[in-house]
C-alpha positions as CSV (number, residue, x, y, z in Angstrom):
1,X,263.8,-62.8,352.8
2,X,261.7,-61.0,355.5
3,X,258.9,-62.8,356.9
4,X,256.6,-59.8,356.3
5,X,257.0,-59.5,352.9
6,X,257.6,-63.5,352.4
7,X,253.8,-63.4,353.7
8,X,252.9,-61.0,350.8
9,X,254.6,-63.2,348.4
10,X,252.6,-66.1,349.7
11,X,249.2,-64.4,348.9
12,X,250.2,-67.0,346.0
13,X,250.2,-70.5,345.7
14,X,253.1,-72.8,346.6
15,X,253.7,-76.3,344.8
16,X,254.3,-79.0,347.3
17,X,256.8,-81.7,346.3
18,X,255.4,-85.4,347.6
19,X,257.8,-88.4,347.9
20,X,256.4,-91.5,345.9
21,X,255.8,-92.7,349.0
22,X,253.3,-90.4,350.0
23,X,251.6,-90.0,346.1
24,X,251.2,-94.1,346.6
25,X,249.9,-93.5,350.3
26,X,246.7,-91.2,348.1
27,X,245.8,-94.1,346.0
28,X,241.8,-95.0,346.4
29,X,241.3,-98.7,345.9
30,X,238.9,-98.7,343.2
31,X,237.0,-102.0,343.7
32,X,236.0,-99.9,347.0
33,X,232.9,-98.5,345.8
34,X,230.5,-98.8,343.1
35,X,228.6,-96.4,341.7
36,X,225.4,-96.5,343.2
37,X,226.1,-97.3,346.2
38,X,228.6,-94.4,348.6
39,X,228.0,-95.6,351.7
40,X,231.5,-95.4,353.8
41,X,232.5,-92.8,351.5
42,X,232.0,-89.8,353.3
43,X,233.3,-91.4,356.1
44,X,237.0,-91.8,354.0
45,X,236.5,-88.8,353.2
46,X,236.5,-87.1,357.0
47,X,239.3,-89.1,358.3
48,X,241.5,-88.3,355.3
49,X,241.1,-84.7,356.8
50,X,241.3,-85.8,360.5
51,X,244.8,-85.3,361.8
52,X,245.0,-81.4,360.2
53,X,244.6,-79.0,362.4
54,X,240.9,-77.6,364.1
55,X,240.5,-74.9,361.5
56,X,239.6,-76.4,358.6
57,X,236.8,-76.6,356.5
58,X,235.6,-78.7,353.0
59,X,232.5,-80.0,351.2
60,X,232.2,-82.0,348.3
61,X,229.0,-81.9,346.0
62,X,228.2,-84.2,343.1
63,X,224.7,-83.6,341.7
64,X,222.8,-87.0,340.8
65,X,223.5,-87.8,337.4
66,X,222.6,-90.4,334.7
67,X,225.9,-92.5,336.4
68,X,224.6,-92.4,340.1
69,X,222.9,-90.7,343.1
70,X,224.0,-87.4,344.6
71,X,226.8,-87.1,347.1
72,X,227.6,-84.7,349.8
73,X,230.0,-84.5,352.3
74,X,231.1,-81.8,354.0
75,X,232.9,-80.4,357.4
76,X,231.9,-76.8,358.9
77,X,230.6,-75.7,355.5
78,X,229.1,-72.4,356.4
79,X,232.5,-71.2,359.0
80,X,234.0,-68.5,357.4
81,X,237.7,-68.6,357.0
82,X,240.9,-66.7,355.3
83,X,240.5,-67.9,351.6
84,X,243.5,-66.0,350.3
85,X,243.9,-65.9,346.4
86,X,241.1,-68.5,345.6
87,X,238.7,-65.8,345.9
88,X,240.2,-64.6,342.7
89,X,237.8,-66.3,340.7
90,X,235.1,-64.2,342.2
91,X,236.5,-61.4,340.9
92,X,237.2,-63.2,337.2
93,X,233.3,-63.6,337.0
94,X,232.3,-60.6,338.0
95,X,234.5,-58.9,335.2
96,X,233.2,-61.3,332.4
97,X,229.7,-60.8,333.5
98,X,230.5,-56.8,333.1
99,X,232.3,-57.8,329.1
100,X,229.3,-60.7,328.9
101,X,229.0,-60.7,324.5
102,X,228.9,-62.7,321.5
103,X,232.6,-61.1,321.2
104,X,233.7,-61.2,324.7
105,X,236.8,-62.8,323.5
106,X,237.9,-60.1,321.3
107,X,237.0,-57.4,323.9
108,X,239.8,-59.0,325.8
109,X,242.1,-59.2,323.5
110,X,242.1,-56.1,322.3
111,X,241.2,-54.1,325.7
112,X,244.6,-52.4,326.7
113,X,245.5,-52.1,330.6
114,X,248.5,-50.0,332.0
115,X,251.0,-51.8,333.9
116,X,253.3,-49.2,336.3
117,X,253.7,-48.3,339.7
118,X,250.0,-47.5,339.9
119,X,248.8,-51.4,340.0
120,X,252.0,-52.9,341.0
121,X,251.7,-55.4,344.1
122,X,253.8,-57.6,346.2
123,X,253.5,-61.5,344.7
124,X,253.8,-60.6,341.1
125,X,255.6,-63.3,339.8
126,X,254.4,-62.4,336.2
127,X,254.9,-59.0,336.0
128,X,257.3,-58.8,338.5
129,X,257.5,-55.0,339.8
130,X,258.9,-53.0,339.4
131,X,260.7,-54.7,336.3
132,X,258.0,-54.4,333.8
133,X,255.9,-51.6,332.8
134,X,253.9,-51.0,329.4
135,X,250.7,-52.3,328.2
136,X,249.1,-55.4,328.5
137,X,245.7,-57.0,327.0
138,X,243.1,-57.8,329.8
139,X,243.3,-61.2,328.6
140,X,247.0,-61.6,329.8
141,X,246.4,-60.2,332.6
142,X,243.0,-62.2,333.7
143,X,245.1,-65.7,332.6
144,X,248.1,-64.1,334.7
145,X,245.6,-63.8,337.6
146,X,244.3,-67.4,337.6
147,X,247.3,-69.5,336.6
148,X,249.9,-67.6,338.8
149,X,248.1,-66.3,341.1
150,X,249.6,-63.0,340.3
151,X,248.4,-59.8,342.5
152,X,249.2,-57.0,340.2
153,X,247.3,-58.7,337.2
154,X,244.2,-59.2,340.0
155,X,244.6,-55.6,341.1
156,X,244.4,-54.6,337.4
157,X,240.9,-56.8,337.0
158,X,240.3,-55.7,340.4
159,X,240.4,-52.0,339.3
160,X,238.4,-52.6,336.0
161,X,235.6,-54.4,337.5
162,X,234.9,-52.4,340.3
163,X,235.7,-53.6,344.1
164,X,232.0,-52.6,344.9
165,X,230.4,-54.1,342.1
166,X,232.3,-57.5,342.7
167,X,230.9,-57.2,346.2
168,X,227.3,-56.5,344.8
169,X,227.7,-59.4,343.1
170,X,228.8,-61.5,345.6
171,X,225.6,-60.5,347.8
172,X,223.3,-60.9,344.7
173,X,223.8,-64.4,344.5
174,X,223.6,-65.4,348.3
175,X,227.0,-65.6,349.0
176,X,227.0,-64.9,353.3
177,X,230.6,-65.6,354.2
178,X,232.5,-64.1,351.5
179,X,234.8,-61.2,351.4
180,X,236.8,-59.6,348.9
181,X,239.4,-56.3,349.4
182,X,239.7,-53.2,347.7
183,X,242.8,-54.1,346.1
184,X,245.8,-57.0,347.3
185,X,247.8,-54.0,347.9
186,X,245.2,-52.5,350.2
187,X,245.1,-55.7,351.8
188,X,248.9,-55.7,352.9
189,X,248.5,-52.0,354.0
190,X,245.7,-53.3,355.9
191,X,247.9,-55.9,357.3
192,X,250.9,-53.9,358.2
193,X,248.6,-51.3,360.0
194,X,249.2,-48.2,357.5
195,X,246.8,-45.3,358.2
196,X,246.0,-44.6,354.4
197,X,246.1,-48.3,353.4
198,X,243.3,-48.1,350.8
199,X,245.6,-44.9,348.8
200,X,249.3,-46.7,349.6
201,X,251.6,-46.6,347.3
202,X,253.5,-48.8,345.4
203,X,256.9,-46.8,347.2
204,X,254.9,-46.4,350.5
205,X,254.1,-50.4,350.7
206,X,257.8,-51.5,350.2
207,X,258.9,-49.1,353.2
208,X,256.6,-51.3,355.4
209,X,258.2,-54.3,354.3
210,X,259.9,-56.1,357.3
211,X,257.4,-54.8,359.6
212,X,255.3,-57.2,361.8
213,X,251.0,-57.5,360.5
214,X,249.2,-55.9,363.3
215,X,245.9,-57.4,361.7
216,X,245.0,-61.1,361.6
217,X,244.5,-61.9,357.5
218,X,240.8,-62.8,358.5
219,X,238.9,-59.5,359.7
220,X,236.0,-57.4,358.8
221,X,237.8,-55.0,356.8
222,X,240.1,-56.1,354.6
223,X,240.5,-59.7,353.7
224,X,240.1,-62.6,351.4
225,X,237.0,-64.3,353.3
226,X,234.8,-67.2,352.2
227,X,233.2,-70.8,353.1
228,X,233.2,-73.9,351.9
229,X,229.4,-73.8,350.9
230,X,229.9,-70.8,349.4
231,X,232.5,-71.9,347.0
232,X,230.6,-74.9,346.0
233,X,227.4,-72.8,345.4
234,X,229.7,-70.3,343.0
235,X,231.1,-73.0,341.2
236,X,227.9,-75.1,340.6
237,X,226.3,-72.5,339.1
238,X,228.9,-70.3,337.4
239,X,230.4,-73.3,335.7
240,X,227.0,-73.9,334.5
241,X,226.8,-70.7,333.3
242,X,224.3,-69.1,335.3
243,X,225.9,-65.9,335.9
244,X,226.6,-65.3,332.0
245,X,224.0,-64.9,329.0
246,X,226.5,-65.8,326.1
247,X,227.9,-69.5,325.6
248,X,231.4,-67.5,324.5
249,X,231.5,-66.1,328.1
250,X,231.0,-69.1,329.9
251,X,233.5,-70.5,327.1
252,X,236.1,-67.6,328.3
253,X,235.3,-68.8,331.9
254,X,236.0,-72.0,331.9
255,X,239.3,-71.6,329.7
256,X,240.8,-69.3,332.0
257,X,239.8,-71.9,335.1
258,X,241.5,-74.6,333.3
259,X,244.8,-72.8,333.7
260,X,244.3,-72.5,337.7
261,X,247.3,-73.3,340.0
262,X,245.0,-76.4,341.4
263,X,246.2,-79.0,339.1
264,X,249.7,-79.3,340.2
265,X,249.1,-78.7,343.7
266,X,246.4,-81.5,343.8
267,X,247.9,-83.5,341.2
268,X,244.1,-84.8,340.2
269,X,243.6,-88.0,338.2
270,X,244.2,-88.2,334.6
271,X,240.5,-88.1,332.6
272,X,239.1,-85.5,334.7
273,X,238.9,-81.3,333.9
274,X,239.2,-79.3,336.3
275,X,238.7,-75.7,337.1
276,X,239.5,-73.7,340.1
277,X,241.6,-71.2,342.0
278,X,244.1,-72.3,345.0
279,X,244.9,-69.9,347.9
280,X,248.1,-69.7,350.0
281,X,248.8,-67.5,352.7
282,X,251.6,-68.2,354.9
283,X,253.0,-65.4,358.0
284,X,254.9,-65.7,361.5
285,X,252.1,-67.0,363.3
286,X,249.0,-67.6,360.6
287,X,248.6,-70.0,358.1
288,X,246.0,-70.5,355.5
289,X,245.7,-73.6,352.1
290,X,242.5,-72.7,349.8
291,X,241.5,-75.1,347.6
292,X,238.4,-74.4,345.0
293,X,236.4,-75.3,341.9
294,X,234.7,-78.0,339.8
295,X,236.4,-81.1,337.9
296,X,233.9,-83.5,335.5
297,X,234.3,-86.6,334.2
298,X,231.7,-88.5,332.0
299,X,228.6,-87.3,332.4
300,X,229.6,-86.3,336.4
301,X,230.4,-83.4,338.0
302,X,231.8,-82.3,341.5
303,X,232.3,-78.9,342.8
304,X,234.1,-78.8,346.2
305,X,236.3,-76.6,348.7
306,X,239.1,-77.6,351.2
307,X,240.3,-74.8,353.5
308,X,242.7,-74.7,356.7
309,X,243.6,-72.1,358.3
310,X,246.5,-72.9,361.4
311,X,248.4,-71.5,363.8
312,X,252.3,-71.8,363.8
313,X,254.9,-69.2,365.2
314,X,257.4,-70.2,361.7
315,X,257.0,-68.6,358.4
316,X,257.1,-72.0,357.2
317,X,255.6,-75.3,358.2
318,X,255.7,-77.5,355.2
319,X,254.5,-80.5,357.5
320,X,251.3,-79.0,357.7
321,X,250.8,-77.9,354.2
322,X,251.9,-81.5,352.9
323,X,249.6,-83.1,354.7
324,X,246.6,-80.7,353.8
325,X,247.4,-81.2,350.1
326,X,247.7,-84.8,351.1
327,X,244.2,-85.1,352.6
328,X,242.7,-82.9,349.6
329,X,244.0,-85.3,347.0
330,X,243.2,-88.4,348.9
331,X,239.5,-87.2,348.8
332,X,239.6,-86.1,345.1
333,X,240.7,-89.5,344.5
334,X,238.1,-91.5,346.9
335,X,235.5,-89.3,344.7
336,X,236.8,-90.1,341.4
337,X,237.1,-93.6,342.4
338,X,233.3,-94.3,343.3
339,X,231.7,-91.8,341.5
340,X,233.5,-92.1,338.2
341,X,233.1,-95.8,337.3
């Protein structure tokens, strides 16, 4: 496969297989910690992320609650970096805020999309273009978007929703370091250094396929951009429902998190839900893991963010990635361990 377009493929998620070994190696004694007292835990928490590379980023937020005190830690919170598809479930709130009803579920059930040449995108692993064409509900193609990462179904929400108005929305609710591109395909014409990126076709983007980026994947104009703080402020209030005046939307919100790629790739505790988006980004030269959201357990919740992006000449560097998803899980667990007892 071309490294080029193996890049575009990797705007998606990638599961990481673990030995036993290293699962057992995540393990948080629980008689470590109890609940009212975390001293030492952020400290587990920073060295679990310590041998990854400089570029890396996470905070972890659990409101006080009626089982303990609040909790923070956190490493270069407000440093933007490339977030890849985790900012995906910007875009999901955004369009349920526009559908926000009583009937919001029916609306996207029964809203038909078009699916052909003029949405397809590179890392489509659902609709795979240009293989499948027809109609689709908005539904499938929002769940398509979450739990696969897929960037045709995100350029089809994209394109409903409104690239400016997602944006607006972003900067409404004080999100600084946060980015979001016109469409995915935009954003690998971008990459690639096409003239007339934001009008490429679905023909004119394969004919730059094998071509080297000439952009870095974090810039100014088109990207996937965000912080750590900036997820954990989305999450904590969007999960809460903040951002939606109907309980059914929030409902639709949360369902459609609950499918996100996260689960597998963190491989998080049994008794917990979680909600979130992952991001994966991988090209000759730049690297990028996102991981995003908000898991609760009795009467707790914890909204957190872990983000590296690295340098590496290979399209691959698995090392790297294993230990990121590594040090992400060891700190979910830590968490769970003292704040869930």
């Amino acid at each position: 496969m071309l490294p080029s377009r193996r890049a575009l493929l990797a705007l998606t998620p990638a599961a990481v297989s673990l030995s036993r070994a290293q699962a057992s190696d995540d393990t948080a004694p629980a008689d470590r910690y109890w609940k009212y007292d975390c001293r030492g835990l952020e400290a587990e928490i920073q060295r679990a992320f310590g041998d990854l590379p400089q570029r890396k980023s996470f905070k972890i937020w659990a409101p006080p609650s009626s089982r303990g005190p609040e909790f923070l830690a956190q490493l270069h919170g407000n440093e933007r970096f490339f977030s890849a598809s985790a900012n995906k479930a910007y875009i999901l709130c955004e369009r349920l805020r526009q559908l926000d009803s009583p009937d919001v579920q029916e609306k996207l059930v029964t809203h038909e999309l078009k699916l052909d040449e003029d949405v397809w995108s590179i890392g489509s692993p659902v609709f795979n273009p240009p293989n499948l064409t027809g109609i689709i509900s908005e539904e499938t193609a929002m769940e398509a978007m979450i739990s696969h990462s897929d960037n045709t179904a995100t350029d089809m929400i994209l394109r409903e929703a409104g690239a400016e108005k997602v944006r607006k929305f972003i900067a409404a609710i004080g999100l600084k370091h946060t980015m979001i591109p016109d469409s995915t395909r935009a954003l690998a014409g971008y990459l690639f250094g096409a003239p007339d990126y934001k009008t490429l076709t679905w023909e004119e983007l394969l004919s730059w396929l094998g071509e080297s980026f000439v952009h870095p994947a974090l810039n100014d104009v088109e990207t996937f951009a965000s912080s750590a703080d900036d997820f954990v402020s989305f999450y904590a209030r969007a999960l809460q429902g903040r951002f939606f005046r109907d309980p059914q939307t929030l409902r639709q919100f949360r369902r459609i998190l609950l499918l996100g790629d996260i689960t597998d790739l963190v491989q998080f505790p049994i008794g917990m839900s979680v909600f979130g988006k992952a991001g994966y980004f991988d090209s000759p030269g730049q690297h990028a893991r996102c991981i995003a959201g908000g898991m609760y357990f009795p009467d707790r919740w914890v909204y957190f963010a872990t983000i590296l992006n690295w340098d590496n000449p290979e399209v691959d560097d698995p090392e790297t990635v294993t230990a990121y998803f590594r040090a992400t899980r060891r700190a979910i667990r830590l968490v769970k361990s003292a704040l869930g007892r």
